[in-house]
Every structure is written in C-alpha cells, then in structure tokens.
C-alpha positions as CSV (number, residue, x, y, z in Angstrom):
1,X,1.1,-14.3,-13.6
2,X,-1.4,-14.7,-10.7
3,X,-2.8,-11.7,-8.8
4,X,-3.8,-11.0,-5.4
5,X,-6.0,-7.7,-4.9
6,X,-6.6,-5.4,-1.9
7,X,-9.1,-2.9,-2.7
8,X,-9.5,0.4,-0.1
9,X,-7.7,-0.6,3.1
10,X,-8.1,2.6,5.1
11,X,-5.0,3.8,7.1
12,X,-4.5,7.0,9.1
13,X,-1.6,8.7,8.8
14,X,1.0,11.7,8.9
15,X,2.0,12.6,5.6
16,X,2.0,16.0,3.8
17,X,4.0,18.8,2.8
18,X,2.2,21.3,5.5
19,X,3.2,21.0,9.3
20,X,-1.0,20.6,10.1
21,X,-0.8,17.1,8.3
22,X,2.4,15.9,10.0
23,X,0.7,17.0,13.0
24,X,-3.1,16.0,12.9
25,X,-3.0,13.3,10.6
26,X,-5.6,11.8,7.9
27,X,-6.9,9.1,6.3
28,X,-5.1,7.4,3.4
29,X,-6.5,4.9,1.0
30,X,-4.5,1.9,0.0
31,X,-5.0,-0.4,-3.4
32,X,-2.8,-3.1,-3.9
33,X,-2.1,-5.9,-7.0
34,X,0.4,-8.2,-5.8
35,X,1.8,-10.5,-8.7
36,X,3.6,-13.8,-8.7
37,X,3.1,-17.3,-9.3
38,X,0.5,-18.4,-6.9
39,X,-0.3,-22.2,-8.8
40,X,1.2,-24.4,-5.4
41,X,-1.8,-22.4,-2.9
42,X,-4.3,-23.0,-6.0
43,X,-3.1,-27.2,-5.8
44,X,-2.4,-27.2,-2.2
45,X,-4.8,-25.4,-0.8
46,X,-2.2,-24.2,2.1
47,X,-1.5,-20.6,3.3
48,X,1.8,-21.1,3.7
49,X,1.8,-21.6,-0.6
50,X,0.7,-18.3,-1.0
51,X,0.4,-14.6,0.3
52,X,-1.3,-14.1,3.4
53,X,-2.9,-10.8,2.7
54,X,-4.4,-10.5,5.9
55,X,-0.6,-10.0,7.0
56,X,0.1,-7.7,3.6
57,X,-2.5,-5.5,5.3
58,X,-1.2,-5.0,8.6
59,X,2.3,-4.4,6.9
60,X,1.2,-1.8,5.0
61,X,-0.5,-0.3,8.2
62,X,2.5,-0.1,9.8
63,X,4.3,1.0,7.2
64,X,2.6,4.0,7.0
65,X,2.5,5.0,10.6
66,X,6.2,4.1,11.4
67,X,7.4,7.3,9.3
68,X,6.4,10.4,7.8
69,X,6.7,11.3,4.2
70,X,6.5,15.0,2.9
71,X,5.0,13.0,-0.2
72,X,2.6,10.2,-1.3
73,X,5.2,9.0,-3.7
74,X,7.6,8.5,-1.0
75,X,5.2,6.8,0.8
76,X,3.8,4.1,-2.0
77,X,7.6,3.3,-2.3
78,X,7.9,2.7,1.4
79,X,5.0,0.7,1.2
80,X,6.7,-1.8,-2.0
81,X,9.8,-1.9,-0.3
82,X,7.9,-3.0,2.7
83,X,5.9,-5.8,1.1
84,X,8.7,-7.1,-1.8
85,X,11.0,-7.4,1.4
86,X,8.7,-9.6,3.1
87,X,6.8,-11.9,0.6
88,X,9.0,-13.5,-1.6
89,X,6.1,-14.7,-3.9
90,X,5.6,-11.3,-5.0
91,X,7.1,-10.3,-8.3
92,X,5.6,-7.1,-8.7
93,X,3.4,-4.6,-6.8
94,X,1.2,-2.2,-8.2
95,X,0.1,0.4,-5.0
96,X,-2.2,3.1,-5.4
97,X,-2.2,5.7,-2.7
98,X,-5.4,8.2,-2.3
99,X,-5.3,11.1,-0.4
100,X,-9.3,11.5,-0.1
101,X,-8.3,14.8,2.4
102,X,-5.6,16.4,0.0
103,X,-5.4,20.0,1.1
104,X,-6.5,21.7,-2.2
105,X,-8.8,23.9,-1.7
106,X,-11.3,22.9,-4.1
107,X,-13.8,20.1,-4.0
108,X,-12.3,16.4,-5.2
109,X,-12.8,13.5,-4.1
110,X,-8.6,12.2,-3.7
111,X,-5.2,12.8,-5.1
112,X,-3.1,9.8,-5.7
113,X,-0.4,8.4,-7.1
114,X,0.0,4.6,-8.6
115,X,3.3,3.1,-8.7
116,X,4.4,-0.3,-10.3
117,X,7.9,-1.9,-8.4
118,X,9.1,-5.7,-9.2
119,X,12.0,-7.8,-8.1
C-alpha cells in the first residue's frame, strides 16, 4: 500500500474539557498517513489519480473549527470520518492529534492521541 504523509499542519481550535479552551482557543497539531493504492498518479502523472493533499489540509482545517470536542479523541475521529468520506483512494488513515497547549500544569511539550480508521 502507498502512503501519502502530512507532517505538522497547524490548526487553531476550540477543544477541551475546560470552558477557557472552548472559549479562547489553541493551537492543535495535525499528522496524517493516508493509505491506498496510489500506482495510476505514479503512471499518469495526473492529480486527479491521486489525493490532493493540499485539499486533505483544508479539510482537516475545517474540520476542526466547524465543531467543538470536549476531547482530542473525538476530534481525530471527526477528522477520519471527514477525510475517508471525501477521498475514496484512502483505505486507511492514521491521524495524530497534539495538543502542544494541554492545560497540565507541568512542563511538556503536547498531549496526543493517534488513531488508525480504514474503510
């Protein structure tokens, strides 16, 4: 199986359990492996034989800021239900979604969760 690979797309957002994140919002990082059988675009040499993921991006964007999530989980499944709606060349998704601002209270660099969703 092929991969595609989108590596720290930034998005700002309004998810969290306390009504400060709902409210102010923060950054979220994105990672993405989309899998599927991407031979025709390596032959054809035609975006319309592959996965625009210039157009993955902006749906995950969106995704994100149409809604708000009480978790990241949630979230990351939005996010795969989004994209395996949308691009039928994708047979699986792995997302990975950092919370680089996670309300803690102690120095880390992100909380995240990774998810793996196929057709």
């Amino acid at each position: 199986m092929d991969e595609i690979r989108i590596v720290d797309l930034e998005v700002f957002a309004n998810h969290g359990v306390f009504p400060e994140e709902n409210a102010l919002g923060q950054k979220f990082i994105v990672n993405l492996v989309l899998r599927g059988d991407f031979s025709a675009a390596c032959k054809s040499d035609a975006l319309d034989d592959s996965v625009d993921y210039g157009a993955v991006c902006h749906l995950v964007d969106a995704t994100l800021r149409a809604s708000t999530f009480k978790l990241i989980e949630r979230a990351a499944q939005a996010v795969a239900d989004a994209v395996l709606d949308r691009f039928p060349l994708v047979q699986e998704i792995d997302i990975e979604l950092k919370k680089p601002w996670a309300p803690i209270g102690l120095p880390v660099a992100y909380a995240s969760v990774k998810i793996t969703r196929g057709r």
